[in-house]
C-alpha positions in Angstrom: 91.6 -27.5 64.7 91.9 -31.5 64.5 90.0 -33.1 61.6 86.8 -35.1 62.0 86.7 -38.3 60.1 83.9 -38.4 58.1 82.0 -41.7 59.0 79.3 -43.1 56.4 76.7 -41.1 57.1 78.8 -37.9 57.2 79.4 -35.7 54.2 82.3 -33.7 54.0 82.4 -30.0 52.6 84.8 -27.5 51.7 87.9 -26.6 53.9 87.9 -29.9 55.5 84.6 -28.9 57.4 81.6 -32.0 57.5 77.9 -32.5 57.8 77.0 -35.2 59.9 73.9 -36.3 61.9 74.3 -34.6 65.7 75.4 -36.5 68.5 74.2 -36.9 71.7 77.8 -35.2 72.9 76.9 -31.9 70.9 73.9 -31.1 73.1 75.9 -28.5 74.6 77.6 -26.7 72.1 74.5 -27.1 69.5 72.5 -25.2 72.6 75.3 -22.2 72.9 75.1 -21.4 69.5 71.3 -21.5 69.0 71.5 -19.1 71.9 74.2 -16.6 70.5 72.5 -16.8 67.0 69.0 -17.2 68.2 67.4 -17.0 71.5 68.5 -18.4 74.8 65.0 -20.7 74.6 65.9 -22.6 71.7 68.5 -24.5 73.5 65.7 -26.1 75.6 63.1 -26.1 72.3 66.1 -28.3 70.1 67.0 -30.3 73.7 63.4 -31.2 73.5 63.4 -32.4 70.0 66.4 -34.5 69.9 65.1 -36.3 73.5 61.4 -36.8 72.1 61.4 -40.6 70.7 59.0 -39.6 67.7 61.9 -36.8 66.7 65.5 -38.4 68.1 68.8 -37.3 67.1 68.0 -38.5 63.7 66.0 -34.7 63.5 69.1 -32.5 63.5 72.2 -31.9 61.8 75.3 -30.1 62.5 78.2 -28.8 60.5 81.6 -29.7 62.4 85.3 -28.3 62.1 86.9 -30.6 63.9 85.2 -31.5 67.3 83.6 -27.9 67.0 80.0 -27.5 65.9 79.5 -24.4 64.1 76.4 -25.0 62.1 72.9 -27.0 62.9 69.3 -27.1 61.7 66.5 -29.6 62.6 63.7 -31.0 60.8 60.2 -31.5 62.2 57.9 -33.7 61.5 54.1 -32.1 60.4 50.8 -32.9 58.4 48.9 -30.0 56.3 45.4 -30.5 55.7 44.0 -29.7 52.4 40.1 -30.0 52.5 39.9 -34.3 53.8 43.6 -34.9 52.0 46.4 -35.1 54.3 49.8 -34.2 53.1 52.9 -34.9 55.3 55.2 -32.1 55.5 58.5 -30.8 56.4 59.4 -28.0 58.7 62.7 -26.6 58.9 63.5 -25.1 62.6 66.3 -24.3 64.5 68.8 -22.8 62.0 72.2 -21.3 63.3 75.5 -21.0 62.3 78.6 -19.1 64.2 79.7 -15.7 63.0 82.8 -17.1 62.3 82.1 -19.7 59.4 79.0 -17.7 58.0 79.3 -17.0 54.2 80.3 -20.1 53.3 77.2 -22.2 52.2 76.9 -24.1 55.8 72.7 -23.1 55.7 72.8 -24.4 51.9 74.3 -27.5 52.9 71.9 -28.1 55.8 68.8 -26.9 53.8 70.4 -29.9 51.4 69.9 -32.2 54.3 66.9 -31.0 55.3 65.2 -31.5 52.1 66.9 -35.2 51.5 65.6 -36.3 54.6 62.3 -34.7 54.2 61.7 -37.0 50.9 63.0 -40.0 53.1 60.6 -39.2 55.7 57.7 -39.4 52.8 56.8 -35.5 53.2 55.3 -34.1 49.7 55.7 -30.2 50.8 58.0 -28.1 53.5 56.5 -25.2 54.9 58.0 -22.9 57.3 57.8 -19.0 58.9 61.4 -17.8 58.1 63.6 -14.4 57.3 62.3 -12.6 55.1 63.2 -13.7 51.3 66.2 -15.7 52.7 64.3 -19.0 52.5 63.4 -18.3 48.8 67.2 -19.3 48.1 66.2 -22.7 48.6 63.4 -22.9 46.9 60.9 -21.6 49.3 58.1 -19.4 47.8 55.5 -17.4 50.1 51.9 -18.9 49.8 49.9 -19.1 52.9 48.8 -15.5 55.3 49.8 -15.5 58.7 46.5 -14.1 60.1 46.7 -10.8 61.7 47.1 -9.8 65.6 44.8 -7.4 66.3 44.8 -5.3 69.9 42.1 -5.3 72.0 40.4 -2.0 72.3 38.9 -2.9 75.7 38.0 -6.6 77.5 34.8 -8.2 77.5 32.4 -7.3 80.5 32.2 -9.3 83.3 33.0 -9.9 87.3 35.9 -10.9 88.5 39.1 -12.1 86.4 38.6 -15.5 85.3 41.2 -18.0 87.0 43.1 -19.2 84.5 45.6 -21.9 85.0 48.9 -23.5 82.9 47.9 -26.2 81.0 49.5 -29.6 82.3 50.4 -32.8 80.3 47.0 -34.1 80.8 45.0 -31.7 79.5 46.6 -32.2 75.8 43.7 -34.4 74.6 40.9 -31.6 75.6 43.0 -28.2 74.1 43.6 -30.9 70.8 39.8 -31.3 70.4 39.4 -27.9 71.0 41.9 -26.9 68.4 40.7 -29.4 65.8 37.0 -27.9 66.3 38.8 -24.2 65.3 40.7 -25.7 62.3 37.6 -27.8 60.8 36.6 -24.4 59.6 39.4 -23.8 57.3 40.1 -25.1 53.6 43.6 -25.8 54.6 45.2 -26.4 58.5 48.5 -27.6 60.0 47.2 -29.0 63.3 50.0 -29.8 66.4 51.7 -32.9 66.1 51.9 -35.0 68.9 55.3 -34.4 69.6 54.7 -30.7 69.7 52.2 -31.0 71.9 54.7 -32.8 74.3 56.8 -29.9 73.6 54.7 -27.0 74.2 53.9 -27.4 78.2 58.0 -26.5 78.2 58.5 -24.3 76.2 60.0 -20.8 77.4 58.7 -18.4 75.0 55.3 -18.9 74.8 52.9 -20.7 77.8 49.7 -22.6 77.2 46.8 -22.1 79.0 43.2 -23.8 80.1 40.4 -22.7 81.3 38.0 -24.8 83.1 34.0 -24.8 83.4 33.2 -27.7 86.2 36.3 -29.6 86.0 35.9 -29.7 82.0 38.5 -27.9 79.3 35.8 -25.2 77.6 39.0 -22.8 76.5 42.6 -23.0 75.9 45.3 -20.4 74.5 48.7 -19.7 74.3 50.3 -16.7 75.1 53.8 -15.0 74.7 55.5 -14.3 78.0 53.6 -11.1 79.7 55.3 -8.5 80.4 54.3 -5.6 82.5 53.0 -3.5 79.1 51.8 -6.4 76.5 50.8 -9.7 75.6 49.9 -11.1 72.7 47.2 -14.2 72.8 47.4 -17.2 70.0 45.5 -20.2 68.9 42.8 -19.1 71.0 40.0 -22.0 71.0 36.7 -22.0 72.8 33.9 -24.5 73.3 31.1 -21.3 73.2 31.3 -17.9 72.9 31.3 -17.0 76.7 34.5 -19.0 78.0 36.3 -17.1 74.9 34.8 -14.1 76.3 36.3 -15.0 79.7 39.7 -16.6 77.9 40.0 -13.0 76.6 39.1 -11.5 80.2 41.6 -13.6 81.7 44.6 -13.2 79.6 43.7 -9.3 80.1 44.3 -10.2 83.8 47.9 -11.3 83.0 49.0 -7.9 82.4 46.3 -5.2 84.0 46.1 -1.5 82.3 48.6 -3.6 79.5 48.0 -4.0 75.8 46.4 -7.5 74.8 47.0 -8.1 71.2 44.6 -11.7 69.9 45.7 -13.6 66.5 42.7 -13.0 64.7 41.0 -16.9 63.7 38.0 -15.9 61.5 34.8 -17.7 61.6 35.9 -19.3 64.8 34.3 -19.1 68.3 36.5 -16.8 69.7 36.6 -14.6 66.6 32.8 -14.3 67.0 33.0 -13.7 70.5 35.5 -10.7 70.5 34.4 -9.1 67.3 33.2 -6.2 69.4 36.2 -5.1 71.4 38.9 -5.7 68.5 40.5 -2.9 66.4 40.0 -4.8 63.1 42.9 -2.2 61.7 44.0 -3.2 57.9 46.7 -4.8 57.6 50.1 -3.0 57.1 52.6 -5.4 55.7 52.1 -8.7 53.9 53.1 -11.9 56.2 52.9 -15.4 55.0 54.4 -19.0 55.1 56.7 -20.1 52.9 56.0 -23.2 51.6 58.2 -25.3 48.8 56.9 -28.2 46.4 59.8 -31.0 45.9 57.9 -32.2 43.5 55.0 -30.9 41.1 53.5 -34.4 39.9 53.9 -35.8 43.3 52.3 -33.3 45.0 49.2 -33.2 42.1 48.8 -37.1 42.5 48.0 -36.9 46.2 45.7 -34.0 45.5 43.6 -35.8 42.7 40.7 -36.8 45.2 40.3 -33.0 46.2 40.4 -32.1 42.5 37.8 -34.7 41.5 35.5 -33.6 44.9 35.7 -30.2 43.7 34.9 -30.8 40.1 32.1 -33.2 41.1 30.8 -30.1 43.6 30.8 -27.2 40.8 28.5 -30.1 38.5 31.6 -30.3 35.8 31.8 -32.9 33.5 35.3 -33.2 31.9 35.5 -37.1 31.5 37.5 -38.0 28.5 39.8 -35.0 28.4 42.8 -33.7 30.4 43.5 -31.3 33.0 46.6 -29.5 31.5 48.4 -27.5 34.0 52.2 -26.0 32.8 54.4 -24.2 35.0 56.0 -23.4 31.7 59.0 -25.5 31.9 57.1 -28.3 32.1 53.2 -29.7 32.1 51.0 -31.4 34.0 48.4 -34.1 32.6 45.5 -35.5 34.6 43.3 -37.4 32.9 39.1 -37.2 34.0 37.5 -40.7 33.9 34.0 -41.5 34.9 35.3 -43.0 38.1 38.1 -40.7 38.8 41.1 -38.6 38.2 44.2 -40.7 36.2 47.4 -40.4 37.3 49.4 -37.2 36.4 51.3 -37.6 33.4 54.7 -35.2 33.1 55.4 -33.5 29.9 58.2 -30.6 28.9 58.0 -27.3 28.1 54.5 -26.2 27.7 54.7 -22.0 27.0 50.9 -21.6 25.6 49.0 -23.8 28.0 45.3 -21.5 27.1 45.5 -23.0 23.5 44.5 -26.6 24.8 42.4 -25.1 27.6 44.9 -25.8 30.2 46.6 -23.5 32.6 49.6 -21.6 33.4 51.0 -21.2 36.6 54.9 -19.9 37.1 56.2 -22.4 39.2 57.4 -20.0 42.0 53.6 -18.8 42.1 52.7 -22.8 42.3 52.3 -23.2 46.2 50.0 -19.7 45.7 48.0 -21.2 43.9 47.5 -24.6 45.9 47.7 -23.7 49.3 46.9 -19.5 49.0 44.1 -16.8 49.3 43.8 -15.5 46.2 43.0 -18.9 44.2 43.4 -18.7 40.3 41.4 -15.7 39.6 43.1 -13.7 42.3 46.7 -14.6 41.4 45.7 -14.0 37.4 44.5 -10.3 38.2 48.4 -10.1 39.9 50.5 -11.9 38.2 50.9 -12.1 34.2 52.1 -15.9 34.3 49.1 -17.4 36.1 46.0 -17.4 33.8 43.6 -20.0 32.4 42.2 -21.1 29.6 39.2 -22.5 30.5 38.8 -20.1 33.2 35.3 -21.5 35.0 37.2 -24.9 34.6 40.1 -23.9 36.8 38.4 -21.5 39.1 36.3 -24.4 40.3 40.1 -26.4 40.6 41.9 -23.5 42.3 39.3 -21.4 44.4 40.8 -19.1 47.6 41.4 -21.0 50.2 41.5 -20.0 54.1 44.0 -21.4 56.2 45.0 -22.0 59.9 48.8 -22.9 60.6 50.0 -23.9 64.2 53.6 -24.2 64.1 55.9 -24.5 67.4 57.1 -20.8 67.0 54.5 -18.2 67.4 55.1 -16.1 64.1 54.8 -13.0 65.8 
């Protein structure tokens, strides 16, 4: 192998190996191995990212021995939703190294990247669907449920299979109203970006779809690639409950006498509309999004309007003191004025947070308890290092929260 020579922005790593932004003449051999180590559609999903002028080249990395590239991962751009605060986020996609170099701390090194351009990029949080536990090496802690799939016991009556049709370019700005109507039910959401909405209409492993009501979008979906036994229907979005009925119907078309599975959005249209012919089975395993915190106080700061709205809505009066929140190794102060929440003030070790009221929250249980289901009261019934000490106080803070992710991979 010849050696690279590491230009400013490269960072070299053991056994002469670098890090380095990707180059447009990597396209190729960044594409083979995300289809050896992947699947052969990620080599069009990262072509499209590093092409896309809101993404670029700037997005991905690689890790090069020589003129080979044997490592990459890109980072996405995304916003997460937390009741009217909007938090830009991180998304790590696209990871691969060869067989060859593996063992060597190539994915550590890239994560490193990932997380240093994140903060340059302004993001406050990451979040990601990844392999199992692996991602909690990098400080990546599970938080947010993937909502089920559930199979359709039988179709929704009707005549005739309803036409659907693939959804074109044009049609972005009616699915995206659609899809915001869905997500305005949920505490938190991840809405498409626009960039992945660019993406989507190409992409090989999943396909969008409309369907139409005189010339208007009324339903949209995306689907996994049918096959002759299954198919499994996602962010399903419906203006009333009979053009889900017939997005249902016509997905079933895709694949007759198949299995139709639906990612179960509740309290949407379309959840109402299929409740009936869905096998609402428990769910067997847990599955959730990882989700990491760079940084406690910076994350708390951007959240202070939602804490004060939330205070304000349970009728609490707490001007004058603190909210204390530890995470043990350190504490969190946010002062309660009459006009507002103060900015958070960072303290050390805090290990008995309940004898000044405040409460305590292990920090790998922190995105939990921010972004999660269970809320305070849940995750203290679970978990001995989350409890409160002015428990009405901080169940008002931290209630369960639902959420509604779309990411550019189907998690299923």
């Amino acid at each position: 192998m010849t050696t690279t020579t590491a230009s400013p922005a490269a960072t070299p790593l053991a056994d002469g190996l670098v890090l380095r932004q990707a180059q447009p003449a990597d396209l190729d051999q960044i594409g083979t191995l995300l289809a050896e180590r992947g699947d052969p559609v990620d080599a069009l999903d990262h072509r499209l990212v590093v092409t896309d002028p809101d993404a670029g080249w700037s997005a991905c990395a690689v890790v090069v021995d020589g003129d080979r590239v044997v490592s990459t991962a890109t980072l996405l751009d995304e916003v997460v939703r937390i009741g009217d605060v909007h938090l830009p986020a991180g998304q790590v996609e696209l990871v691969a190294t060869d067989r060859e170099y593996e063992g060597r701390g190539l994915v550590r090194a890239l994560m490193r990247w990932a997380h240093d351009r994140s903060a340059a990029r302004g993001h406050v949080i990451q979040t990601m669907i990844g392999i199992p536990y692996f991602y909690r090496l990098f400080g990546y802690e599970y938080a947010i449920d993937i909502p089920r799939a559930l199979t359709v016991r039988t179709p929704p009556p009707g005549e005739g299979i309803p036409a659907l049709r693939a959804a074109l370019p044009s049609d972005i700005p009616a699915m995206a109203a659609l899809q915001d109507t869905a997500q305005d039910r949920f505490d938190v959401a991840m809405p498409h970006s626009a960039a992945c909405w660019r993406w989507l209409p190409a992409h090989e492993g999943s396909s969008l779809w409309v369907l139409e009501r005189a010339g208007t979008v009324v339903a949209t979906g995306r689907t996994t690639p049918p096959d002759d036994d299954e198919v499994l229907l996602a962010e399903a979005a419906a203006r009333d409950e009979a053009a889900a009925r017939d997005l249902l119907r016509g997905v079933a078309g895709l694949v007759p006498g198949g299995q139709v599975r639906v990612v179960h959005r509740a309290g949407t249209v379309t959840a109402a509309a299929w409740q009936d012919f869905l096998d609402h089975e428990p769910r067997k395993q847990a599955e959730q999004y990882y989700v990491r915190i760079p940084d406690v106080a910076t994350l708390l700061d951007r959240l202070r309007p939602l804490l004060r709205q939330r205070l304000t809505t349970a009728g609490m009066d707490h001007t004058g003191r603190d909210l204390v929140i530890s995470t043990f190794g350190a504490h969190y102060r946010i002062p309660v004025h009459a006009d507002g929440l103060g900015e958070v003030v960072t303290g050390g070790a805090m290990q008995g947070p309940g004898v000044v009221g405040g409460a305590g929250v292990a920090p790998d249980h922190l995105p939990a308890l921010l972004f999660g289901p269970h809320g305070i009261e849940g995750l203290t019934r679970i978990r001995p290092d989350v409890y409160a000490g002015e428990e009405e106080l901080f169940q008002a803070l931290f209630p369960p929260l639902t959420a509604d992710l779309l990411s550019y991979y189907l998690p299923y």
